[in-house]
Each structure stands twice: as structure tokens, then as C-alpha cells.
C-alpha positions as CSV (number, residue, x, y, z in Angstrom):
1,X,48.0,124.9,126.8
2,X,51.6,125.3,127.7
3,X,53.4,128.7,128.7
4,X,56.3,127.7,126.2
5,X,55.3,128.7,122.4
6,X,59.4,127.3,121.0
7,X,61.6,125.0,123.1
8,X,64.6,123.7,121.5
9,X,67.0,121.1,123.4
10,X,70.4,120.6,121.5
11,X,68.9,120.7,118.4
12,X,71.0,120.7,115.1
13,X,70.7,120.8,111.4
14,X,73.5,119.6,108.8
15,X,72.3,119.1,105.1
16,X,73.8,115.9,103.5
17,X,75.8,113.4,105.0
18,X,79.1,115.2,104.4
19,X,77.1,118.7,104.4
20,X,78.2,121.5,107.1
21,X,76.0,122.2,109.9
22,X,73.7,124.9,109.5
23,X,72.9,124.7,113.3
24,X,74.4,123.0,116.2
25,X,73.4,122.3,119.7
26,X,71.1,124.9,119.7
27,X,69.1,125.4,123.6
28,X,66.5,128.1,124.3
29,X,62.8,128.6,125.5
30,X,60.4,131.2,123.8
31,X,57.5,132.1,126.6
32,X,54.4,132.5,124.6
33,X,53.1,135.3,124.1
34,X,56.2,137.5,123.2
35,X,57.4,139.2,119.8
36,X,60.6,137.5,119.3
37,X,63.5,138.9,117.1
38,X,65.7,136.1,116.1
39,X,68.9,138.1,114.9
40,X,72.3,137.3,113.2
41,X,74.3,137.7,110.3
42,X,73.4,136.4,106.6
43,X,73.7,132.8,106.6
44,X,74.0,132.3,110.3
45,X,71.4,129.5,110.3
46,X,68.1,131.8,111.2
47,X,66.1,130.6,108.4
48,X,66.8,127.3,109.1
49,X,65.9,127.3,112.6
50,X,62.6,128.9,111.6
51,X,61.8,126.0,109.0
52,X,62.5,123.0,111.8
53,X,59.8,125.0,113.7
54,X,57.3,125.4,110.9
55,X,57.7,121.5,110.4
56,X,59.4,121.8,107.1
57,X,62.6,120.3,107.7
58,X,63.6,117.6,110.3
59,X,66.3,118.1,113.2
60,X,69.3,116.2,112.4
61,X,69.6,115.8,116.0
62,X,68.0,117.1,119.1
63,X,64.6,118.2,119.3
64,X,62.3,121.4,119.0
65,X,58.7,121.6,120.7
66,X,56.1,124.1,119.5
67,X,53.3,124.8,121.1
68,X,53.5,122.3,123.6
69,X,54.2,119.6,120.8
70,X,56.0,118.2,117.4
71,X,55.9,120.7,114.6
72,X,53.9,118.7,112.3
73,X,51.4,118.4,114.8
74,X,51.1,121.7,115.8
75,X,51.0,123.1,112.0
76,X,47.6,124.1,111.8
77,X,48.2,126.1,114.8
78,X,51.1,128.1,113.4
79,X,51.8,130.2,110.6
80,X,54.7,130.6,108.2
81,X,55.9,132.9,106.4
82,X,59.4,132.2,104.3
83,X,61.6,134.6,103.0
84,X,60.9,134.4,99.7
85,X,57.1,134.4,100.0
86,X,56.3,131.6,98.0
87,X,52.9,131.5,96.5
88,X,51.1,130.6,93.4
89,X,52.1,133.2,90.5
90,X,49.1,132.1,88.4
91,X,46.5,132.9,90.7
92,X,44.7,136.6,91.3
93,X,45.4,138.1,95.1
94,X,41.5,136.8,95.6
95,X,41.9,133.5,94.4
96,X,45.0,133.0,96.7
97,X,42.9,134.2,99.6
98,X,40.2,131.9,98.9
99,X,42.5,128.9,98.9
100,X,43.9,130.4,102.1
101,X,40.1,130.0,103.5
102,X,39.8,126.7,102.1
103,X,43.0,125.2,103.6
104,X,42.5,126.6,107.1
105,X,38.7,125.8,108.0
106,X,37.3,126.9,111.0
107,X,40.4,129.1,111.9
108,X,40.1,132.0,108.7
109,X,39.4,135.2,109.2
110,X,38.3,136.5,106.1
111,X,38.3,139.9,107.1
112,X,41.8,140.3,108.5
113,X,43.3,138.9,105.1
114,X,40.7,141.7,103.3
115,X,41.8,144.5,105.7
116,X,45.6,144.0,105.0
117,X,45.3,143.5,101.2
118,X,43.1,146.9,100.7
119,X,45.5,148.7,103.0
120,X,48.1,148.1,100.0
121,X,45.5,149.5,97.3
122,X,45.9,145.4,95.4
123,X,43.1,144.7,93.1
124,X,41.7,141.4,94.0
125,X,41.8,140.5,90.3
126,X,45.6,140.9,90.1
127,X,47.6,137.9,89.5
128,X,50.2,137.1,91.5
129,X,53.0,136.4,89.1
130,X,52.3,140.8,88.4
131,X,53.3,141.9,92.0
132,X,56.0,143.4,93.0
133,X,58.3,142.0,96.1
134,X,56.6,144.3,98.6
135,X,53.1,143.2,97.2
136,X,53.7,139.7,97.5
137,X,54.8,140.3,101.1
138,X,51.7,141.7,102.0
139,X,49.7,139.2,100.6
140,X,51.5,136.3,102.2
141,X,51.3,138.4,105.1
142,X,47.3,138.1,105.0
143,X,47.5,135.1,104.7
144,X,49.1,134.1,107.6
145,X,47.6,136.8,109.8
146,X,43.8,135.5,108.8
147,X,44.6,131.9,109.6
148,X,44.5,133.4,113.2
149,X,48.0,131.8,114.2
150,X,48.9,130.8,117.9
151,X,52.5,131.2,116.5
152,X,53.6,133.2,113.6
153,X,57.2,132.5,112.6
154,X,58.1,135.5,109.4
155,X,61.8,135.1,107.8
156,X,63.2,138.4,106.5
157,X,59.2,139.9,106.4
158,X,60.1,143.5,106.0
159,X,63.0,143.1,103.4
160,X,61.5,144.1,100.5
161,X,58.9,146.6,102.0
162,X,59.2,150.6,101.6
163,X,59.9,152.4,105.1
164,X,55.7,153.0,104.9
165,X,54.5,150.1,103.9
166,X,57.3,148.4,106.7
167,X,56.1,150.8,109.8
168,X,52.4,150.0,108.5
169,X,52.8,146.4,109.0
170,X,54.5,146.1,111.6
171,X,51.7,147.9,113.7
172,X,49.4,145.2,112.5
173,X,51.8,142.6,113.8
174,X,52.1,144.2,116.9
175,X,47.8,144.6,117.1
176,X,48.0,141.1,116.7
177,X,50.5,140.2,119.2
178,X,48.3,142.3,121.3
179,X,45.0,141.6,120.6
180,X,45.2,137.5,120.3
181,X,48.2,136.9,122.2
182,X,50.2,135.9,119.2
183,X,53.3,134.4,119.5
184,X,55.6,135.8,116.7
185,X,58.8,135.3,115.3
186,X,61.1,137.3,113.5
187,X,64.1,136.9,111.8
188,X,66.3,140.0,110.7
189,X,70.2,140.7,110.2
190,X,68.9,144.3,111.0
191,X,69.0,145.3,114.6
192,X,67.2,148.6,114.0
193,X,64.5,147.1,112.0
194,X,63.4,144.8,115.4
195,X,65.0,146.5,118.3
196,X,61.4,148.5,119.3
197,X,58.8,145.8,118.5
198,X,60.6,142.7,120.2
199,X,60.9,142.0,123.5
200,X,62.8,138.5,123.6
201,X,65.6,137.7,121.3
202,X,67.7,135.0,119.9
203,X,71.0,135.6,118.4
204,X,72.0,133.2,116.2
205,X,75.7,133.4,114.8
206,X,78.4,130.4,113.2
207,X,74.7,128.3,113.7
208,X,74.2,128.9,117.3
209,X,72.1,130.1,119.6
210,X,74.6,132.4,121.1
211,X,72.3,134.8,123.6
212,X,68.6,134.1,124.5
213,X,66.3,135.0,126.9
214,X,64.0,138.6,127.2
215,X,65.3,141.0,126.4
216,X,65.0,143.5,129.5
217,X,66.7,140.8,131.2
218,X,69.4,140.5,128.6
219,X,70.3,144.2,128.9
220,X,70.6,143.9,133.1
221,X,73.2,141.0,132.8
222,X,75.4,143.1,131.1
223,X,76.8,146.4,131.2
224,X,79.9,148.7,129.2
225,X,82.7,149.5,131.7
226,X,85.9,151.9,131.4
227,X,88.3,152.8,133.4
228,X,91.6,154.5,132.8
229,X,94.8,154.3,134.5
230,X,98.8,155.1,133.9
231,X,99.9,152.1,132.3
232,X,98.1,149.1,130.8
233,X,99.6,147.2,133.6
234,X,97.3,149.5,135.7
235,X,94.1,149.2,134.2
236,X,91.6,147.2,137.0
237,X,91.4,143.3,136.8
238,X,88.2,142.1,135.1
239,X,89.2,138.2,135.6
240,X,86.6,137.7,137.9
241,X,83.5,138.6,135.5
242,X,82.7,137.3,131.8
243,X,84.3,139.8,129.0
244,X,82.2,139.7,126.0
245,X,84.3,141.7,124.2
246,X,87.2,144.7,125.4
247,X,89.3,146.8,123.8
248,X,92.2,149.4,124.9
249,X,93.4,153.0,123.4
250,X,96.1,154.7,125.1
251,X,95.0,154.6,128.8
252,X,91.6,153.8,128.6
253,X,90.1,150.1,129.0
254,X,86.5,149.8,127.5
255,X,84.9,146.4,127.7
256,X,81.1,144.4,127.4
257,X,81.0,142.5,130.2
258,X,78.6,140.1,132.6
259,X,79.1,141.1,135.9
260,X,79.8,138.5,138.6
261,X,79.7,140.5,141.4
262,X,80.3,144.6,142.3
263,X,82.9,146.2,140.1
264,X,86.0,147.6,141.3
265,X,85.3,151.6,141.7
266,X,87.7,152.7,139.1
267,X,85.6,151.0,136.5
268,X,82.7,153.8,135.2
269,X,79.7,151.4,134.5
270,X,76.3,152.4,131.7
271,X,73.8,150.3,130.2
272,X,74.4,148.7,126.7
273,X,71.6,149.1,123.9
274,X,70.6,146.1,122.3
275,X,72.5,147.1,119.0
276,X,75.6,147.0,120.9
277,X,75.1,143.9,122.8
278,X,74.3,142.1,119.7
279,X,77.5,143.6,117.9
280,X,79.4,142.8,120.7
281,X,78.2,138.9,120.6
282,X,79.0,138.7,116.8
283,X,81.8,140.1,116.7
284,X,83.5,137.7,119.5
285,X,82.5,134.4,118.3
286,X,84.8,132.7,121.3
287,X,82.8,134.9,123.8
288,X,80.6,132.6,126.8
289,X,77.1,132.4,125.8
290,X,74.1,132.9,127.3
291,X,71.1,130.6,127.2
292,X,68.6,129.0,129.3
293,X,69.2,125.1,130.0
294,X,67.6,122.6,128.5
295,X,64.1,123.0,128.8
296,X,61.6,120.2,130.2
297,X,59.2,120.5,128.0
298,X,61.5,119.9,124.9
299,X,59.8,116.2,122.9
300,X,62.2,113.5,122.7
């Protein structure tokens, strides 16, 4: 077993030979174990970072490890869910879960597939092709879930759910994070919809990896500053430490910042919320990074 569940070393992603690059040089470890929200704006590249780890698409250069190995050899071990929930529309919910049953042998659970369906009130004998968007999530959902997953990787999964059905599944997520030390993997352009389940993030944005790590951890190494003074040309020097992002009205300096040492005492100091520090990161594409070095345990 390995204590990594993701490690990516400069990994990258361009589709066709004169295509743009959906991600570039893209470094990070995941610890297993955690709930990780992998954040960013439409199109930033999370969906394809989520399908080099499932094993469905192949690095155009660098290399990502899952669960201690390649992707393709670790796929029975993980499961996937993409964001447009593809499954067959000519098969009934039962049907699908059988196939589920037959595909992952020794591993299904058919009672945690069962559990999630009737929580939704489906008929067994519906077919697919006559659910809605939410209903389809929650099948493919129980799918995943009874396969028993080391690593579950889910692109967009709450999108098209109601506020219930949303705050119903993500409790089961986090029982199964809890309960069988699950790795999972979420991607979301909504902060909110993350910000109290996760506890390790990666912020993707232009097709980077632009912040990643836990995030307690992310939270300490920054803080919001202000200070106010006379004159602009009075405001206290913030040379010394890492500006993520700053902004002046009138007299008064505000600024995101990593700290490099104590803070002048003019400068009034509080903690960022996640929301903010993500924001901040987006907003100010030029601004430093922050993300682990390459990891050992990356596959060449």
C-alpha cells in the first residue's frame, strides 16, 4: 500500500498535434485518505486531469501515479464517475446494477448500490434512457460507491442534483470516506458546494495546478492584511512576502499575501476563508504558486 492515493510530476495534456494544452506541468501529491476538492473555473482543465487518473486518456508528457501505480493498472481499484454520467439508456436502473456486479467481481457490494437507488424512490424496472439528470446521477453514483473504490474520482457530481437530493449524497460520500477510508475526488467550479466536505484541494486554473496541498495548511500560509496610512507613498512595504493579490482605496492597502516572516505592526492581519483564497488565486493568474515538489513516488 502507499500513503499517496494521486501523484502527478509535470504532467501535461494537449489534444492534437497543433491542439492547445488542456494542462501543463502540473505537480501535486494527494495523501490517501482525504476528500479532495479539485476547483477552478469552466474549462480550466479539471475534467481532464480527472480522466488521466481514471486511465482514460494518456499524459502528453509527464506522469501521474494512482494508487501506488499506472492508472490502467490500478482501474479496478478506482472508480469513475464523468460528468455527464454516461450509461446505457436502454437498460432498466436493475439491469445496470447487475452489469455493475458483473464487471466488478469480488469487489460489489450489492447492497450499497440498492441502499442509494431506493433512497431516490427509482423503480428497478425503469429504463435508463427515462431518468432525469439527477436520477441518472444517482445511479452512476451507485455504481461507483458499490464497487467499493480505493479511489473515487466524481466530475461535476452534484450539478444536476436538487439542494436535497445534493446534501443527501454528499453524506453518503462522506460515510464512505469515513467508513472505508476512501479516497475521493471532486471536481466543482463551485466553492460553496465543496468548501465543508474537503479537506485537501487543488486549484486548477489556465491548466495548472496553481495551489495544492491540505487545506488547513493552505489557510495558515496565507493571511488578508491592511493597513492605512497618509499617502500611498506611506502605505508599509510588502516586498519582502508573496502578494497573491492587493488592492488600494483612498488610504487603505488590503492585500492576500504569504507571509515570509513577521509583518510590519501597521499591517492589521485575519485569516482568509477558502472562498477567498481561491478567488484570490483565479483572479491573479501571474500570482506565485503553491505546490509540493515533485513527488517520488510519481512512475516514469
Amino acid at each position: 500500500m502507499t500513503d499517496l492515493a494521486m501523484a502527478a510530476t509535470a504532467l501535461g495534456k494537449r489534444f492534437g498535434r497543433r491542439g492547445g494544452w488542456a494542462l501543463r506541468d502540473c505537480t501535486f501529491r494527494l495523501p490517501a485518505g482525504r476528500v479532495c476538492a479539485v476547483v477552478g473555473p469552466n474549462g480550466a482543465g479539471k475534467s481532464t486531469l480527472l480522466s488521466l487518473a481514471a486511465g482514460l486518456l494518456a499524459p502528453t508528457e509527464g506522469t501521474v501515479a494512482v494508487l501506488g501505480t499506472d492508472p490502467a493498472s490500478a482501474r479496478a481499484r478506482v472508480g469513475y464517475v464523468a460528468q455527464d454520467k454516461p450509461l446505457h439508456p436502454q437498460l432498466t436502473i436493475a439491469e445496470t446494477l447487475r452489469m455493475g456486479a458483473h464487471l466488478n467481481p469480488g469487489r460489489w457490494e450489492a447492497s450499497a448500490a440498492e441502499r442509494i437507488v431506493s433512497a431516490g424512490n427509482l423503480d428497478p424496472k425503469r429504463k435508463v434512457r427515462a431518468l432525469s439528470g439527477g436520477q441518472r446521477t444517482r445511479v452512476a453514483l451507485a455504481l461507483a460507491l458499490a464497487k467499493r473504490p480505493e479511489l473515487l474520482l466524481l466530475d461535476e457530481p452534484m450539478a444536476d442534483l436538487d439542494p436535497l437530493a445534493r446534501h443527501e449524497l454528499m453524506g453518503v460520500l462522506m460515510s464512505q470516506a469515513a467508513q472505508h477510508g476512501t479516497t475521493i475526488v471532486m471536481s466543482s467550479h463551485v466553492v460553496a458546494e465543496l468548501e465543508n466536505s474537503c479537506d485537501h484541494l487543488l486549484l486548477v486554473g489556465g491548466g495548472r495546478v496553481r495551489l495544492a496541498g491540505d487545506i488547513d495548511d493552505l489557510l495558515a500560509a496565507h493571511a488578508r492584511v491592511s493597513a492605512t496610512a497618509e499617502s500611498a507613498d506611506g502605505l508599509p512595504d510588502l516586498s519582502a512576502h508573496t502578494v497573491v493579490e492587493s488592492r488600494v482605496t483612498g488610504r487603505q492597502l488590503t492585500a492576500l499575501i504569504r507571509p515570509a516572516g513577521r509583518l510590519a505592526d501597521e499591517w492589521r492581519t485575519s485569516a482568509p476563508s477558502l472562498e477567498e483564497l481561491v478567488l484570490a488565486y483565479l483572479r491573479n493568474p501571474q500570482a506565485a504558486s503553491l505546490t509540493p515538489t515533485a513527488p517520488e513516488e510519481a512512475l516514469t
